[in-house]
C-alpha positions in Angstrom: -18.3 13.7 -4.2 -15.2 14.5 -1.9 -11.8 14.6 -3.6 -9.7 11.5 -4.3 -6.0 11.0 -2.2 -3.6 9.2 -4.4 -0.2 7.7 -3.5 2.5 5.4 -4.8 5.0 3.2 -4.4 9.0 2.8 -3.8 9.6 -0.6 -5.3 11.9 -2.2 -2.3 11.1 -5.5 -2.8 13.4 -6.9 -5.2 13.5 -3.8 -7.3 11.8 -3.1 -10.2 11.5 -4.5 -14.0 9.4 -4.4 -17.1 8.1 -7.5 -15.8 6.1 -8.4 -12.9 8.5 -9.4 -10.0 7.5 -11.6 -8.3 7.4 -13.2 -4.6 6.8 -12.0 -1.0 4.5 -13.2 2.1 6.6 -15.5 2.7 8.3 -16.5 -1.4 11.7 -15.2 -2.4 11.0 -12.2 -4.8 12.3 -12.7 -8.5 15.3 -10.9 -9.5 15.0 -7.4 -11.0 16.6 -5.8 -13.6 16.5 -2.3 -11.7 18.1 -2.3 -8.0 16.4 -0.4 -5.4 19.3 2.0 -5.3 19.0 5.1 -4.1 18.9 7.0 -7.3 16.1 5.5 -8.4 14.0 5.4 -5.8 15.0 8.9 -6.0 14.0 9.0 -9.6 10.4 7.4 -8.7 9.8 9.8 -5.7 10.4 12.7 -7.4 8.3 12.2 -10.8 5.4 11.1 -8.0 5.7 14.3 -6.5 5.3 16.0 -9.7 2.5 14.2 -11.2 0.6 14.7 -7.8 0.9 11.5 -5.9 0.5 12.4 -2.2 2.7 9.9 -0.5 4.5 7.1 -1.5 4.2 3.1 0.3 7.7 1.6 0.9 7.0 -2.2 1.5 8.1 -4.2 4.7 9.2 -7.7 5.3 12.2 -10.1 4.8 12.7 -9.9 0.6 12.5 -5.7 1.2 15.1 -3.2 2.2 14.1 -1.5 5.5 10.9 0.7 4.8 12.9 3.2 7.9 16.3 3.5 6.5 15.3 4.0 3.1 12.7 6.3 3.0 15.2 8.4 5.5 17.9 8.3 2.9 15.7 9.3 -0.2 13.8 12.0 2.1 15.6 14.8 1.0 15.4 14.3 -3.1 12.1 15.4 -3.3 10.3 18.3 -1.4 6.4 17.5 -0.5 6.2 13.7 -1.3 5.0 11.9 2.1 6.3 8.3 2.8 4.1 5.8 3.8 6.6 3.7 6.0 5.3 0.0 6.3 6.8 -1.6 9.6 6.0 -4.1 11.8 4.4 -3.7 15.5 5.9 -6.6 16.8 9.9 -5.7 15.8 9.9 -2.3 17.2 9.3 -1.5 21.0 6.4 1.0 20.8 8.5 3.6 22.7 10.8 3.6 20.6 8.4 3.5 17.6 6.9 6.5 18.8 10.5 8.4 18.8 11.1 7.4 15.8 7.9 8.1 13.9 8.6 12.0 16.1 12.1 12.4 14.7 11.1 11.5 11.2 7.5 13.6 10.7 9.8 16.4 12.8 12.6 16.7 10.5 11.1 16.0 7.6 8.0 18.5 7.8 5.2 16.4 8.4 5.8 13.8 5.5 5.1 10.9 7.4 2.4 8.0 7.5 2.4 5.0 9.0 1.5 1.6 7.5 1.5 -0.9 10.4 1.5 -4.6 9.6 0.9 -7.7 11.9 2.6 -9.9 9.7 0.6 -12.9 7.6 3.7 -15.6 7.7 4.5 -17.4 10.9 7.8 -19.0 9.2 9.1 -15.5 8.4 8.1 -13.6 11.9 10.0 -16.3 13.6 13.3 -15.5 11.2 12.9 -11.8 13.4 12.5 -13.7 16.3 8.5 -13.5 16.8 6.8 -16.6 17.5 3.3 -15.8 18.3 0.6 -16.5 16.4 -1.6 -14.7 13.8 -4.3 -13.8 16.8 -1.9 -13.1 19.2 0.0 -10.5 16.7 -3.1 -8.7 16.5 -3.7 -8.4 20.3 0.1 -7.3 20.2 -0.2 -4.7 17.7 -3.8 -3.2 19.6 -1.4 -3.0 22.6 1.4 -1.3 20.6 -1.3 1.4 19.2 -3.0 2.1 22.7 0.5 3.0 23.9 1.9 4.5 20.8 -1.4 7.1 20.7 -1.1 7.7 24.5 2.2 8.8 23.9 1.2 11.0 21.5 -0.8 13.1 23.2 2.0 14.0 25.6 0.7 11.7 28.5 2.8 10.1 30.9 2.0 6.2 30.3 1.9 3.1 32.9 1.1 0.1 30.8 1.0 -4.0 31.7 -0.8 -5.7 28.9 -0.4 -9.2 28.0 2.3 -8.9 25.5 3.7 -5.1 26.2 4.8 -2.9 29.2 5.7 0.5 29.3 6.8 2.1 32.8 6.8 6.0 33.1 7.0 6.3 29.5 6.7 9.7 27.8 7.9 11.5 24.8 10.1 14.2 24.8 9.2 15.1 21.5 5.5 14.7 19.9 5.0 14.4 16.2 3.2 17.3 14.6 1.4 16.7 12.6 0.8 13.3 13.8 0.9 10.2 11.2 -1.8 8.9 10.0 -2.0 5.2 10.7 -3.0 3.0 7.6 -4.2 -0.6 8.7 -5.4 -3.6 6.6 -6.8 -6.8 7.9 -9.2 -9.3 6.6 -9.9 -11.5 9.3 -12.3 -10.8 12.3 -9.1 -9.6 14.9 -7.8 -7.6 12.2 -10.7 -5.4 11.9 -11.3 -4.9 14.9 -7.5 -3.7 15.8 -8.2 -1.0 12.8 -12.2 -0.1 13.9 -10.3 0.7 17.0 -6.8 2.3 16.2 -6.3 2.9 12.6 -7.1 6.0 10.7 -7.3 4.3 6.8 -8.4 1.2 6.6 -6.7 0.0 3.7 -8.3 -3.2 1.4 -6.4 -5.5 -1.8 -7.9 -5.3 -4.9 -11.6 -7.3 -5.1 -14.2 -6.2 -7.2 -16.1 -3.2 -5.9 -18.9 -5.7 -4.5 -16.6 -7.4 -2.3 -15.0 -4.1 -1.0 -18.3 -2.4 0.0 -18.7 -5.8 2.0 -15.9 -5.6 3.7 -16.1 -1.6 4.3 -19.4 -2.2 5.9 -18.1 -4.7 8.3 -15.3 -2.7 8.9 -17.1 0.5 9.1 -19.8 -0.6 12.0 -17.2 -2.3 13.7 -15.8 1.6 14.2 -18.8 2.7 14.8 -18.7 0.4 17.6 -15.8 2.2 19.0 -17.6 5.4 18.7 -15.2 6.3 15.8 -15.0 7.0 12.1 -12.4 5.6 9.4 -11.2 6.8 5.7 -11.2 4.0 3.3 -8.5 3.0 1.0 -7.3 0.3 -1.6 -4.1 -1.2 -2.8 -4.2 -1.8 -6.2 -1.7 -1.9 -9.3 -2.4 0.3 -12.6 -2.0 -0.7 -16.3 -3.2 2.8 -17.9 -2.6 3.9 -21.8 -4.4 5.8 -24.7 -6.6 3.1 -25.5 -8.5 0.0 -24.1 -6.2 -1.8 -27.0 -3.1 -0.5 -25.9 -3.8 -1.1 -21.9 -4.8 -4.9 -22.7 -1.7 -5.5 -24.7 0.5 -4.3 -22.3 -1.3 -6.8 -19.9 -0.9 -10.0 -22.0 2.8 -9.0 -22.8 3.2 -9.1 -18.7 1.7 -12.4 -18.7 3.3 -13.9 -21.4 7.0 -12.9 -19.0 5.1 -15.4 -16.2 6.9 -19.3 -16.8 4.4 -22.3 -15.5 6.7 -23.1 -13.7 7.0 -20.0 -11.2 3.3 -19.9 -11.2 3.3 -23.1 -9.6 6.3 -22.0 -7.3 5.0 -19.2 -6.1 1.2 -20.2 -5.6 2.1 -23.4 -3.8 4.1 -21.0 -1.4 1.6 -18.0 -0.7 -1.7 -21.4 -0.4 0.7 -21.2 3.2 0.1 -17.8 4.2 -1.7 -17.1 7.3 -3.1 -14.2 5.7 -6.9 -14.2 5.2 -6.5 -11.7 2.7 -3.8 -12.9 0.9 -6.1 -16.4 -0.1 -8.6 -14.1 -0.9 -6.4 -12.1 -3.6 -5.1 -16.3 -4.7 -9.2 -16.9 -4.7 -9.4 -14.6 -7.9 -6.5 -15.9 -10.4 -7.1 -20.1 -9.2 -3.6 -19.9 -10.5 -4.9 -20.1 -14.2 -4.0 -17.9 -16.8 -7.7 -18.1 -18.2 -10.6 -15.8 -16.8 -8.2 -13.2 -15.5 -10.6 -10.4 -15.9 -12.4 -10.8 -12.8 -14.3 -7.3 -13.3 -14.2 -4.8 -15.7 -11.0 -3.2 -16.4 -9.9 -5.2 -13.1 -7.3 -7.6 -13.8 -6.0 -10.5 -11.5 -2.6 -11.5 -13.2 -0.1 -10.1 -11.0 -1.6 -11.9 -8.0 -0.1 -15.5 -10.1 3.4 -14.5 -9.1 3.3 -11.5 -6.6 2.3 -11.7 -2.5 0.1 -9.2 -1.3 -1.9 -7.2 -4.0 -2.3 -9.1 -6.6 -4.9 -6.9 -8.8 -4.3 -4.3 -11.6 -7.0 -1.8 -13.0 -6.6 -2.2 -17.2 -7.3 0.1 -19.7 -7.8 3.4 -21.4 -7.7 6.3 -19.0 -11.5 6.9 -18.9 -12.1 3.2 -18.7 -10.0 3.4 -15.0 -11.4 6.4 -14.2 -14.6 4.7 -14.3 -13.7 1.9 -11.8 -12.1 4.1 -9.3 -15.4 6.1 -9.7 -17.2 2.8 -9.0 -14.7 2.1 -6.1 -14.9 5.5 -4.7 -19.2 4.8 -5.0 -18.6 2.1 -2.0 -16.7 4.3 0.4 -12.9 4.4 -1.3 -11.2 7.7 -0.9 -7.5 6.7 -1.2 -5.1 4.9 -3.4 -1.9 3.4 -3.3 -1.0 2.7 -6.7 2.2 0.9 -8.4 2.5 -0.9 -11.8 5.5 -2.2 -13.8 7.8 -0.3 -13.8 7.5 1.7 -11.4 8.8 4.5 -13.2 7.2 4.7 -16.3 3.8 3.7 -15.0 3.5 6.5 -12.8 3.6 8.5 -15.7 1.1 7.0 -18.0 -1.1 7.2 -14.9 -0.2 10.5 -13.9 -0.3 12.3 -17.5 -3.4 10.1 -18.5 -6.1 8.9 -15.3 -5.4 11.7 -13.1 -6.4 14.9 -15.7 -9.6 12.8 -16.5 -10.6 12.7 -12.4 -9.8 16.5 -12.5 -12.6 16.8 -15.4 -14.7 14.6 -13.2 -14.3 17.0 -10.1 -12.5 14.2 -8.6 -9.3 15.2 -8.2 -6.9 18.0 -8.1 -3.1 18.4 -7.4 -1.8 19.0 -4.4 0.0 21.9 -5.3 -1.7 25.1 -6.4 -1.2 26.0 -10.2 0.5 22.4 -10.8 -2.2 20.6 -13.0 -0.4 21.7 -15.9 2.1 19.5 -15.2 -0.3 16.8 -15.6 -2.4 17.9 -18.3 -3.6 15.7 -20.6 -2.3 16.6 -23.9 1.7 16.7 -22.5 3.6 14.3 -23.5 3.4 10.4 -21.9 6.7 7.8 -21.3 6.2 5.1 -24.0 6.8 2.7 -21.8 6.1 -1.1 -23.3 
């Protein structure tokens, strides 16, 4: 088996809480009790770094602070830890986007990735001043790639597509290394925008069934294309000592959720546009009964929370055996959070991670580091 990539996650939507908080696609987020300030994020980079996380997913959309700004202010408080910059193809003129993503890999020393995102919510692209539709931001952000990768290579680009024009374009300055481009999609013009353009196709949360389905579609449609994609999953983490433990802290997040932001929050997100967001509101019904959907996979977050709604639950062999089952059907990367932020990247860290390393599953990034995540050091009671 080939090694495992795991990242994390800057909590910029809304901040972050002992609680689930709640919102996005399209919902107002639920105040937090930690602000995504600076120092924090700081805080969160920096202990992500040091348990191993590769790179770290900073959110993009109306309820979150600009992926761009922030991840250029917190850059320089931690050393090897990669940011996986979520933005919008549709916002940015792929020129400049190109720039941009140049200056930043440049200066930083190759910590950059790119997460690009069509956009699921018609109501909330229009607030940026987009009105096309779901299909037609799709063919938009094809165009935006084709140009964006031309430029990369150093060639002069002429350009007249549907929705974009370039004229003469070419970049002064080419990334090196050159992000990687992360792209998720459920629906049929989703997957074939990433089979063509994307370098990680990235999937919510489903049972591993449902993942290998959609990797296969997803997987000849590159091979269509004549080209070959790495596999990852978004999914959110409730790790501890025991099975016990794990499933405790799951029912003390639940019992934070009020019936009445359930019902809130569903009856917003049943809007969405996004064909995988009603797939992730498929596995809760918005019911607090029958929430283990899988083994150790857990659809509770997904009552109050846009986007990923999944969390894997339980001792750290128990998760260890469900990304084992994930990695089975094609997965090789994984963007991790869980609540809060902080803390859980800890128990996941000092607890899931040494267990892959047993496996031959993992190691950390840095040469001579795994002591830093061994598993008898000591773990963040967080509760």
């Amino acid at each position: 088996m080939s090694a495992l990539r795991f990242h994390w996650f800057l909590p910029t939507n809304g901040g972050d809480s002992r609680n689930i908080v709640g919102g996005g696609h399209g919902v107002a987020a639920e105040p937090a009790s930690r602000l995504a300030s600076v120092p924090y994020l700081g805080q969160i980079a920096r202990s992500a770094e040091q348990l191993g996380f590769e790179a770290a997913l900073t959110p993009t959309g109306a309820w979150c602070e600009d992926a761009w700004i922030t991840t250029a202010m917190i850059n320089s408080l931690s050393e090897r830890l990669k940011f996986l910059v979520a933005f919008r193809p549709g916002l940015t003129a792929p020129y400049l986007a190109a720039q941009m993503a140049g200056s930043f890999q440049n200066l930083s020393g190759g910590r950059l990735a790119l997460n690009v995102v069509t956009g699921g919510e018609d109501a909330e692209q229009q607030m940026f001043g987009d009105f096309l539709d779901k299909k037609e931001r799709y063919a938009r952000a094809g165009e935006f790639l084709e140009i964006v990768r031309r430029l990369w290579t150093g060639e002069t680009v002429n350009f007249d597509g549907t929705y974009l024009s370039v004229r003469d374009a070419v970049l002064q300055k080419i990334p090196n290394p050159l992000p990687q481009i992360y792209f998720g999609g459920s629906s049929p013009e989703g997957i074939a925008v990433a089979a063509e353009y994307a370098d990680v196709y990235l999937t919510w949360g489903e049972p591993p069934a449902a993942v290998a389905e959609k990797i296969a579609r997803v997987r000849d449609a590159a091979a269509r294309a004549g080209r070959e994609l790495t596999f990852g999953i978004r999914l959110h983490t409730i790790a501890r000592d025991t099975s016990a433990a794990a499933w405790a802290e799951a029912d003390r997040l639940l019992e934070g959720i009020a019936p009445e932001d359930i019902a809130r929050i569903q009856a917003g997100l049943r809007k969405s546009a996004s064909e995988g967001q009603q797939r992730m509101l498929a596995l809760n019904n918005g019911s607090k009964d029958g929430l283990e959907i899988y083994p150790n996979l857990w659809a509770g977050v997904g009552l109050v929370r846009g986007g990923a709604g999944t969390a894997m639950v339980g001792s750290y062999t128990e998760i260890a055996d469900l990304i084992e089952a994930y990695h089975e059907v094609g997965i090789e990367e994984f963007v991790l959070s869980g609540y809060p932020h902080l803390e859980e990247a800890y128990w996941f860290g000092e607890g899931v991670l040494p267990e892959l390393t047993r496996r031959g599953l993992w190691e950390h990034p840095v040469t001579g580091a795994a002591a830093v995540v061994r598993g008898d050091s000591a773990r963040v009671a967080a509760s």
